[in-house]
DRENLUMLO-701845 format. One line per 5 residues: number of its first residue (from 1); their letters; for each residue x, y, z of N, C-alpha, C, CB. Coordinates in pm, whole numbers. Atoms other than C-alpha are relative to their C-alpha. Glycine has a CB too. Example, Ala and Ser with C-alpha at 12.3 -4.5 7.8 and 13.67 -1.06 7.14 Angstrom:
<nodes>
1 = AS = 89 -119 0 1230 -450 780 90 120 0 -99 3 125 | -82 -119 -6 1367 -106 714 -77 109 73 41 46 -142
</nodes>
This chain:
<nodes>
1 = XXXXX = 36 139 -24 733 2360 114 123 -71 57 -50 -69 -130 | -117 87 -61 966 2086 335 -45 -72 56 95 43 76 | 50 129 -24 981 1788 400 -16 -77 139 74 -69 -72 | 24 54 -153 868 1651 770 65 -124 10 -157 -23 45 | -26 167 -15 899 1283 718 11 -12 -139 -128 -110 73
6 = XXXXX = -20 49 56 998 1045 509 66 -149 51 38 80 -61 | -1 135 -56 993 662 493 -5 -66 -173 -155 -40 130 | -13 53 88 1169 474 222 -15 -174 8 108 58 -36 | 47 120 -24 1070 87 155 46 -76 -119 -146 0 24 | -40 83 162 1212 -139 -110 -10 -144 -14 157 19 -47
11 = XXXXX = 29 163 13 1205 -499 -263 67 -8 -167 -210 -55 18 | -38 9 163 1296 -627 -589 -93 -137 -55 198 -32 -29 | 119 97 122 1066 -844 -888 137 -25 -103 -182 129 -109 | -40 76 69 1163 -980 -1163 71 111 -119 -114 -101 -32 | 21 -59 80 1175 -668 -1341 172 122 61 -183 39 -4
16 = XXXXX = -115 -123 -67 1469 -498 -1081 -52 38 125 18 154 -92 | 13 -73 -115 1482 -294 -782 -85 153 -37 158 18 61 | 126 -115 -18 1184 -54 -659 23 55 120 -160 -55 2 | -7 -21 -121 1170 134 -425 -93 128 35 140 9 33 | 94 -114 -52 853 346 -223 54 59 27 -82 2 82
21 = XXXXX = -38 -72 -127 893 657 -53 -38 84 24 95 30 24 | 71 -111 -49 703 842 137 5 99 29 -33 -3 55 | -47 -113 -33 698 1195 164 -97 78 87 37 63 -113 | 87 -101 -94 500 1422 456 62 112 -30 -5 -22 162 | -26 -154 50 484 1760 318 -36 103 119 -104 40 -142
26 = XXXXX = 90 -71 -12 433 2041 472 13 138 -64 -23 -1 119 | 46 -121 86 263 2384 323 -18 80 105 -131 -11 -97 | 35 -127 -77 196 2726 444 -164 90 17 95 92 -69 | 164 8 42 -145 2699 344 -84 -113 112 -15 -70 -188 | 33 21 -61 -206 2450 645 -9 -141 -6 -64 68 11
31 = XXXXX = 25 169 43 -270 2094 473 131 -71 23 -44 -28 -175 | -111 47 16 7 1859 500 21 -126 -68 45 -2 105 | -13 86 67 -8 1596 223 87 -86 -20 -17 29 -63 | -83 85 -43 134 1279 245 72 -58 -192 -102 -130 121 | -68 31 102 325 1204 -127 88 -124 -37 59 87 -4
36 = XXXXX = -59 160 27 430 820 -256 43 8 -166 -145 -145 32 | -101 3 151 674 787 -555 21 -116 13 148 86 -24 | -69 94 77 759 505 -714 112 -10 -76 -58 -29 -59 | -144 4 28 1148 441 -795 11 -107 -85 91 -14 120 | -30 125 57 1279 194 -1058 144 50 -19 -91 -54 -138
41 = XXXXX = -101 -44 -5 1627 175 -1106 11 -48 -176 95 -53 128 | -1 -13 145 1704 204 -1489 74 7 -58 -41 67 -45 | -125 -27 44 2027 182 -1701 118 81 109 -31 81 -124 | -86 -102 -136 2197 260 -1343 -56 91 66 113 86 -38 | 92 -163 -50 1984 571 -1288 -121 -56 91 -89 111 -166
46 = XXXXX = 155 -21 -17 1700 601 -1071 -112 108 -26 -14 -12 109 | 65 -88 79 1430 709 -1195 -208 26 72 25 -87 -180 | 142 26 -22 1028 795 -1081 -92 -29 -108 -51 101 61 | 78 63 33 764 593 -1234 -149 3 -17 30 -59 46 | 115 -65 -66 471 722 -1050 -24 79 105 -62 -67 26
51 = XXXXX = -46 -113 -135 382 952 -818 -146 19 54 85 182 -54 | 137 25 -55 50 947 -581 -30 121 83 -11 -137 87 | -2 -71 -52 -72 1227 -366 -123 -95 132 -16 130 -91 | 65 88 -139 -230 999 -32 -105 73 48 104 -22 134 | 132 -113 -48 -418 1325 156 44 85 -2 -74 7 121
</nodes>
């Protein structure tokens, strides 16, 4: 698996800094699923939050 693209996007709330980022996979199996994480930044660390699989 490796990564084609990627497209990071950020902002900050009330709560801290976030930050999307998109991942275009691709497989050897033919599909190439597009992958969105969710970043929070956390006692310094970043950390994922969530994690989505797009198509």
């Amino acid at each position: 698996m490796a990564i084609n693209e990627m497209s990071v996007y950020n902002w900050r709330e009330a709560a801290g800094e976030i930050r999307i980022v998109n991942l275009h996979v691709a497989t050897k199996v033919g599909n190439s699923p597009t992958v969105r994480q969710y970043w929070r930044k956390q006692d310094g660390r970043w950390q994922i939050f969530s994690e989505d699989v797009l198509s």
